[in-house]
N, C-alpha and C positions, 0 to 999 in steps of 0.2 A: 667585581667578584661578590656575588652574594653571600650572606652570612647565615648563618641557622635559623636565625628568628625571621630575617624577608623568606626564605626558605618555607619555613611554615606557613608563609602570610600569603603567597602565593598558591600554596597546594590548598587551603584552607579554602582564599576565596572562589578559587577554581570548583574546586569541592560544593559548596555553596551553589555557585550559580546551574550545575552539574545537576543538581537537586531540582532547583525549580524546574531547568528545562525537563527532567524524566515526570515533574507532577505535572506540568503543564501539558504534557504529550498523554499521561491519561486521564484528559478530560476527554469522558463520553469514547473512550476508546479501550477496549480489552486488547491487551497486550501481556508477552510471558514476563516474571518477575527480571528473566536474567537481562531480557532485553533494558527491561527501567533503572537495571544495576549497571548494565552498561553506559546507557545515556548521564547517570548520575557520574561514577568514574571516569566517563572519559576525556572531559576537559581539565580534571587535575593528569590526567598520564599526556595529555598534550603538552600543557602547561610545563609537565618538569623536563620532555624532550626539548622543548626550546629550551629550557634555564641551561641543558646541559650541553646545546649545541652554541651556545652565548649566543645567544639569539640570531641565528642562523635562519633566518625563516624558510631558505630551501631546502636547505637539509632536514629541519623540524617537518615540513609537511611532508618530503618525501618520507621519512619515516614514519611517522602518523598515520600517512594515507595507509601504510603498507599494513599497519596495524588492524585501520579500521575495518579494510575490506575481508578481513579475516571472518565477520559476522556472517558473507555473504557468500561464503565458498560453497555452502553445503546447502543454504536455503535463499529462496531469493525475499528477497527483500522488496516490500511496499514503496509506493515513492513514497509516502510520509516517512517511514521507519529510516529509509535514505537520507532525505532530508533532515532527516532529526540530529542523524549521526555527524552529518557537515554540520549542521547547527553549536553540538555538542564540543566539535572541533576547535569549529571559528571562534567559539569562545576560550575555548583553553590556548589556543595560540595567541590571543587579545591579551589573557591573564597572564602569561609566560613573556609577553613583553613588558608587562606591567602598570598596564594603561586598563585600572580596574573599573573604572568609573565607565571610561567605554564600552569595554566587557560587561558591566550592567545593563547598560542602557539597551547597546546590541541585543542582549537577551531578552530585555524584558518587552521591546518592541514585534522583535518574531515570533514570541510567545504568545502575546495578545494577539497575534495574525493570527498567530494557528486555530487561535481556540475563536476565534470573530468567525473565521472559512469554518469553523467544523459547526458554528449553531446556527449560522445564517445558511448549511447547505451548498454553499457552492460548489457547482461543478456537478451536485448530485444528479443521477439519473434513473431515480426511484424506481419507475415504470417497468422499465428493462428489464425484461427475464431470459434466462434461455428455455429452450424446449426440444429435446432428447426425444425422436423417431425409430420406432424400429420396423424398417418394412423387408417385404419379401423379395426373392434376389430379381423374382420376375415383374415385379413394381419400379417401371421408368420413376426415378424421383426428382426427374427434369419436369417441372411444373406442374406437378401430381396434384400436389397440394394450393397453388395458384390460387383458384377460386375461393376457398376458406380463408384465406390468407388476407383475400383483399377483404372482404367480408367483415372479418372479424379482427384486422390489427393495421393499427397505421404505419408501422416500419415492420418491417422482415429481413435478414442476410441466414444466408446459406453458410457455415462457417466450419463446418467438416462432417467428410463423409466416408466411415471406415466397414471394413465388414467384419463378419464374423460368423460363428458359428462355420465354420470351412466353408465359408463365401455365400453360404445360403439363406442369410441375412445381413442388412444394410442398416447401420446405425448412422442418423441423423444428424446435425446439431446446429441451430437454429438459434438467433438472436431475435426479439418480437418483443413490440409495445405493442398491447392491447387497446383499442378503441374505445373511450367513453363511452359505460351504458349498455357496453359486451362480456356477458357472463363469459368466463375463464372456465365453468366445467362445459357449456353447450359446445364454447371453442374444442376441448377436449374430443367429445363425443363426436363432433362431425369429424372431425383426425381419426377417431377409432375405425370410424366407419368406412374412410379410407384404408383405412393399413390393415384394416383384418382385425383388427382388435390387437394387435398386440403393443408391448409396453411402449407404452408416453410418460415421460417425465417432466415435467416444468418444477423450473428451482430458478431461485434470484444471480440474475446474469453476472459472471468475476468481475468484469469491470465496475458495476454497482457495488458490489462488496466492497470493490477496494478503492469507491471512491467514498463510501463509508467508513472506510476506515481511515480515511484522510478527514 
């Protein structure tokens, strides 16, 4: 039975370590305040479900989990920000059994991961952009674009094709690493010239963003 003072010693260090992992996660990453209040808090609200289920570790994670996935009802969530949140966890259920020194170490080894993968780049896929077509409903866009393509980009996928305007135009969209040494507006221009000129968009592909953001 624990007593008020292990009580406090526990949500304290929980607390603590809660902290580092929310500073550790915004290294070189913009993130909302509530999510680094979350990542700070939530290994003390782990920590007291276990002290209160006497250390029940099935019970405490089923509980826990049901909590955490609360973040994710309405927005999806990053694998980092995922990851963070198990992190967050594993360390509040470590704390709530009372084995602090491990909860240290746990932390402060996955923390140095994190931030080692986030300035060494791994995984990153810089290059990769998407690129947003808008052609006419009378424009096959079964290999239309083909010849440009090889031309001027070493990888290409076709990744959705929606219409609009009451089907009388055909919206693009297009994953493309550019070729060493290939201007990105001539690429443009020779697209315009196919599609009639109408809008072209290139913007930095999601999967790069969010492996930047990892």
């Amino acid at each position: 039975m624990l007593n008020t003072t292990d009580f406090i010693i526990y949500i304290a260090v929980a607390l603590g370590l809660g902290i580092v992992i929310a500073a550790s996660y915004m290294f070189k990453t913009k993130t909302s305040r509530s999510f680094l209040a979350t990542l700070a808090l939530l290994p003390a609200l782990v920590s007291v479900i276990i002290m209160m289920v006497n250390g029940s570790i099935g019970a405490g994670v089923a509980v826990a989990g049901t909590f955490s996935l609360v973040r994710f009802r309405s927005a999806p969530g990053t694998a980092r920000e995922i990851t963070a949140v198990f992190l967050a966890m594993a360390t509040g259920l470590i704390c709530g059994m009372g084995y602090f020194v491990y909860a240290g170490i746990f932390t402060a080894i996955i923390c140095v991961a994190m931030m080692l993968l986030k300035v060494t780049g791994f995984g990153d896929s810089k290059d990769e952009k998407e690129l947003h077509i808008t052609i006419p409903e009378d424009l096959d866009y079964e290999g239309v674009f083909d010849e440009i393509f090889d031309k001027y980009t070493s990888e290409r996928k076709l990744i959705s094709v929606k219409t609009s305007d009451m089907g009388s135009l055909f919206r693009l969209k297009y994953t493309f690493t550019l070729k060493n040494g290939m201007s990105e507006k001539d690429f443009i221009d020779k697209l315009r010239v196919r599609n009639g000129n109408l809008p072209i968009a290139v913007c930095v592909s999601q999967l790069t963003e969010s492996s930047a953001q990892l």
